[in-house]
N, C-alpha and C positions, 0 to 999 in steps of 0.2 A: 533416503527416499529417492527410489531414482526417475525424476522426470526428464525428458525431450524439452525442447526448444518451445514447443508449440503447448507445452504442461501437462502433456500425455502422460500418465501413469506409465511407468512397468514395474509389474512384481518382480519379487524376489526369483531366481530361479528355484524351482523347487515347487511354486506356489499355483502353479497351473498346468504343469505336465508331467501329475501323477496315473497313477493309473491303477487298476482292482491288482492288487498282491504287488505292488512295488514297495517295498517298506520307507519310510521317511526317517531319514537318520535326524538326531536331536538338531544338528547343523543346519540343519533346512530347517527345520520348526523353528528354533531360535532366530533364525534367518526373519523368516515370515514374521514374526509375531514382535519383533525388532522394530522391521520395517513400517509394521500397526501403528505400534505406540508413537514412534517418529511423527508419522504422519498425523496422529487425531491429539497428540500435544500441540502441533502446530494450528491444526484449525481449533482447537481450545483456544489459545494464546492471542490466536485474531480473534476470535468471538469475545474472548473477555476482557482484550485491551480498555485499559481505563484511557479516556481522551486528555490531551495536553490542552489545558485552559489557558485561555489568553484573554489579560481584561483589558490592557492597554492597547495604543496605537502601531505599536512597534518601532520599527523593521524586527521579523523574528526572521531567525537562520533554521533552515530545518536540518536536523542530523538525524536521529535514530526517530523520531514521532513516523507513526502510522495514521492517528486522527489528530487534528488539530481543532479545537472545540473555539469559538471567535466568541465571547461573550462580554462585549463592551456596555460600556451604562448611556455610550453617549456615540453617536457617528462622528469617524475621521478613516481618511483614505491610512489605507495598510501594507505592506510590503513585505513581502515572504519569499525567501532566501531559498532558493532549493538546491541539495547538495547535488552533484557530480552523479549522475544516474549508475557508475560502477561502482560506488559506493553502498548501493540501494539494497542488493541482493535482489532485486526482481520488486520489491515489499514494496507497497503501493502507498501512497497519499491520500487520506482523505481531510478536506478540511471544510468548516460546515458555521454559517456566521447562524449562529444560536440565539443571541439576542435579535436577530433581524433587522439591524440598523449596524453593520459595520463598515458602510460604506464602500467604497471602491476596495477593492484586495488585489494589488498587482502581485502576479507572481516572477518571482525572476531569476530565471533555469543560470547552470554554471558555465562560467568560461562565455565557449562558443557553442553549448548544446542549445535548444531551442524546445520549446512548447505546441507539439503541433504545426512544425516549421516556424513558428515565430519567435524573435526575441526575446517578447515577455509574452502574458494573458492576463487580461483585467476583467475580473468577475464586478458586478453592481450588484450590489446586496440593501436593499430597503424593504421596511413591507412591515416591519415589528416580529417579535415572537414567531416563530413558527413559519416565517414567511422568507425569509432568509436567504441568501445566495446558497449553493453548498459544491463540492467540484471534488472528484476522485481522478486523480494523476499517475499511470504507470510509469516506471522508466521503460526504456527502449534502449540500451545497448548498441543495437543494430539501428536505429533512428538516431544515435545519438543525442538523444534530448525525451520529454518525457509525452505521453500521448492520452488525453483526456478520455477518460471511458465514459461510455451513459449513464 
């Protein structure tokens, strides 16, 4: 699937500048229809990742997780390890305190990358059920470190 920097689609050649009596050799159809499947397995893949449960206090290391599900029985401050954003492939973070008492959650980016230019980032998560802190992390490559989305 070939995206831009900025996550701009472009088709296949072949897939947009046909035109009435140009015939489409199989190479291009396979091309296009290739390119389909690539793309709506990966948005399958995020839509039905099952979340990484965590019932303890940690420190957890994050490596491949996309969701990190926080579901403690009891509040205690938590620490969460975030790999090397060239590591990442682009694939985003999300991590979400589920029971709504897990207290403080530092996060804390690799090396010398940084959070939004900072260090680390401390979420406060109290409230009970449903009330919860919750925080989606891109990497950035080009920032060097990872950049909080809304």
């Amino acid at each position: 699937m070939p995206f831009d920097n900025s996550g701009t689609f472009t088709p296949p050649d072949g897939a947009e500048n046909a035109f009435p009596g140009k015939i489409i050799t199989s190479v291009t159809w396979n091309a296009i229809f290739t390119d389909l499947a690539s793309a709506l397995t990966l948005l399958g893949q995020q839509l039905l990742s099952e979340p990484t449960i965590k019932t303890t206090a940690g420190p957890f290391t994050v490596t491949t997780e996309s969701y990190i599900a926080l579901n403690k029985g009891s509040p205690s401050a938590t620490t969460i390890h975030l790999p090397a954003v060239a590591t990442r492939n682009e694939q985003a973070l999300r991590v979400v305190d589920w029971a709504g008492n897990a207290g403080d959650i530092t996060f804390s980016p690799n090396g010398s990358e940084t959070i939004e230019g900072l260090a680390n980032w401390i979420l406060t998560s109290t409230g009970g059920a449903g009330f919860g802190g919750s925080i989606t992390l891109r990497p950035s490559t080009s920032l060097s470190g990872w950049v909080v989305l809304p």
